[in-house]
C-alpha positions as CSV (number, residue, x, y, z in Angstrom):
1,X,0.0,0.0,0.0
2,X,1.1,3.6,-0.7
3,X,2.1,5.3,2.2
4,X,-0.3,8.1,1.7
5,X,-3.4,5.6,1.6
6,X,-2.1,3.9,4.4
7,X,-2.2,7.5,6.6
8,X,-5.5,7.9,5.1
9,X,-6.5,4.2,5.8
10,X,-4.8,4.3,9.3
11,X,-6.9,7.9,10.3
12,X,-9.7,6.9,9.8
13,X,-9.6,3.1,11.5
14,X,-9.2,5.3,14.5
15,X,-12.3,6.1,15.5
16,X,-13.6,8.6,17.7
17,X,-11.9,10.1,21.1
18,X,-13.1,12.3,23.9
19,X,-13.0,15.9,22.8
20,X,-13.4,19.4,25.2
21,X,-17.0,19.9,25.9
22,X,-16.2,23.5,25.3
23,X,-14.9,23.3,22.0
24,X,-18.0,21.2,20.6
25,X,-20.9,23.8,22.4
26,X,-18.8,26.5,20.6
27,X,-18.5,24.7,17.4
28,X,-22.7,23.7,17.8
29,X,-23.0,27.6,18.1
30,X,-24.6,27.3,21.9
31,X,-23.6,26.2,25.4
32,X,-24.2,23.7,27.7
33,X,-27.5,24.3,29.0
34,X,-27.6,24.9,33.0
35,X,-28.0,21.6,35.1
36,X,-26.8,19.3,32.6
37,X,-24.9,16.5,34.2
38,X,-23.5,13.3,32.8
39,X,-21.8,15.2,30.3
40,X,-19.8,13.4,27.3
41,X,-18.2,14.6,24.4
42,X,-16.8,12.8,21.1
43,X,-14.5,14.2,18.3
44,X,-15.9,12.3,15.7
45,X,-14.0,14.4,12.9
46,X,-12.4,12.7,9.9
47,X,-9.2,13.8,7.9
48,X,-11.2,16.1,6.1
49,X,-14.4,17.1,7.8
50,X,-15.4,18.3,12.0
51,X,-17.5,16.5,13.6
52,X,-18.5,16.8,17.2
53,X,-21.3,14.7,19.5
54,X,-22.2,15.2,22.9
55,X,-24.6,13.6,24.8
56,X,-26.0,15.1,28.3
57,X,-28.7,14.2,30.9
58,X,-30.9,17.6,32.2
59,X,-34.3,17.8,33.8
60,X,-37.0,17.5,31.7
61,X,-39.5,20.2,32.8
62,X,-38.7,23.4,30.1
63,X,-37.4,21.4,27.9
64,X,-38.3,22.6,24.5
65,X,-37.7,26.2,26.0
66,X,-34.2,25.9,27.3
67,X,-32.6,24.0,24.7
68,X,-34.0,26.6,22.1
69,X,-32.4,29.0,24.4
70,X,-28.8,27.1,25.1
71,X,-28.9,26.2,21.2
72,X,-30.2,29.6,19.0
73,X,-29.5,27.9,15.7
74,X,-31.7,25.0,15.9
75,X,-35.6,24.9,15.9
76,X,-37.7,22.1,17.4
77,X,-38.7,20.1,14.3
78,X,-40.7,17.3,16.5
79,X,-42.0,16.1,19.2
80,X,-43.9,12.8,20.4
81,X,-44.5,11.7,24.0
82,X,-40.9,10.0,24.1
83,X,-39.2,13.1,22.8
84,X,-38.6,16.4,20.8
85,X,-36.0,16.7,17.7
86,X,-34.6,19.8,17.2
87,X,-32.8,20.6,13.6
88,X,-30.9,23.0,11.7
89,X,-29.9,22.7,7.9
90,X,-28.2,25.7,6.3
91,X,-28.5,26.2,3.0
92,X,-25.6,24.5,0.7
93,X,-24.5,27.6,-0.2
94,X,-24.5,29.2,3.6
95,X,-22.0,29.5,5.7
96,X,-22.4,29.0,9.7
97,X,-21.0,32.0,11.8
98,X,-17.9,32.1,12.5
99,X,-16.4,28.5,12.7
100,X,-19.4,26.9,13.8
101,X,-21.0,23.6,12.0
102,X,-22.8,23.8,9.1
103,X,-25.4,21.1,10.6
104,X,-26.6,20.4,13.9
105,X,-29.1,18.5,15.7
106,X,-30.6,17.7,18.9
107,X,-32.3,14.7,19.9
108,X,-33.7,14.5,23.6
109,X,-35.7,10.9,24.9
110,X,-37.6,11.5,27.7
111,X,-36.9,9.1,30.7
112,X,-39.4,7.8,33.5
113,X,-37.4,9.8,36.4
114,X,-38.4,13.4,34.9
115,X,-34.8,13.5,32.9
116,X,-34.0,13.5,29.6
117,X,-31.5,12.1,27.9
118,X,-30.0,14.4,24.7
119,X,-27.7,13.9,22.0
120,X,-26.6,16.6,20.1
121,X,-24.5,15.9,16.7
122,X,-22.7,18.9,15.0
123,X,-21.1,18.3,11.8
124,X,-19.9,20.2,8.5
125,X,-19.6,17.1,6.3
């Protein structure tokens, strides 16, 4: 095998580490909303894209409201009694602000102790 296709090869066998949870709110254009706990955070960039997922636990009550508020680029796009999906999708042409994601979402699953479990993805591939 060439050596570049073996860097190439090697990169992306990989696979994701722990990233700052700093660096992927900033790069998801928002924060971490206020009593999130269990807080974990991914680099799940390749050699040529950013990638970031983060996945928190936060009380349910408010929920809609203070992700919309944590997260102003997304909108809530559904919600059914196990959840709400929230969603942004820039045009192809558009660029994010600043060096922020082109895409993100946000997936929260309601849980039986008044929690919610979300995921957020935020990518520019």
């Amino acid at each position: 095998m060439a050596p570049f296709g073996y860097a190439v090869t090697h990169w992306e066998i990989g696979g994701p580490t722990a990233a700052d949870c700093s660096e992927v709110m900033a790069f998801a254009g928002g924060k971490l909303p206020a009593q999130a706990t269990e807080v974990h955070c991914t680099d799940k960039g390749g050699w040529q894209d950013r990638g970031y997922d983060a996945d928190f636990r936060m009380p349910r009550e408010d929920l809609a409201q203070r992700l919309s508020t944590a997260f102003p680029r997304v909108r809530l796009t559904g919600g059914t009694t196990a959840g709400l999906d929230f969603g942004n999708a820039l045009a192809p042409d558009a660029k994010p602000p600043g060096d922020q994601a082109v895409t993100v979402h946000l997936k929260a699953a309601y849980d039986g102790d008044g929690t919610a479990l979300v995921r957020l993805q935020a990518f520019n591939s």
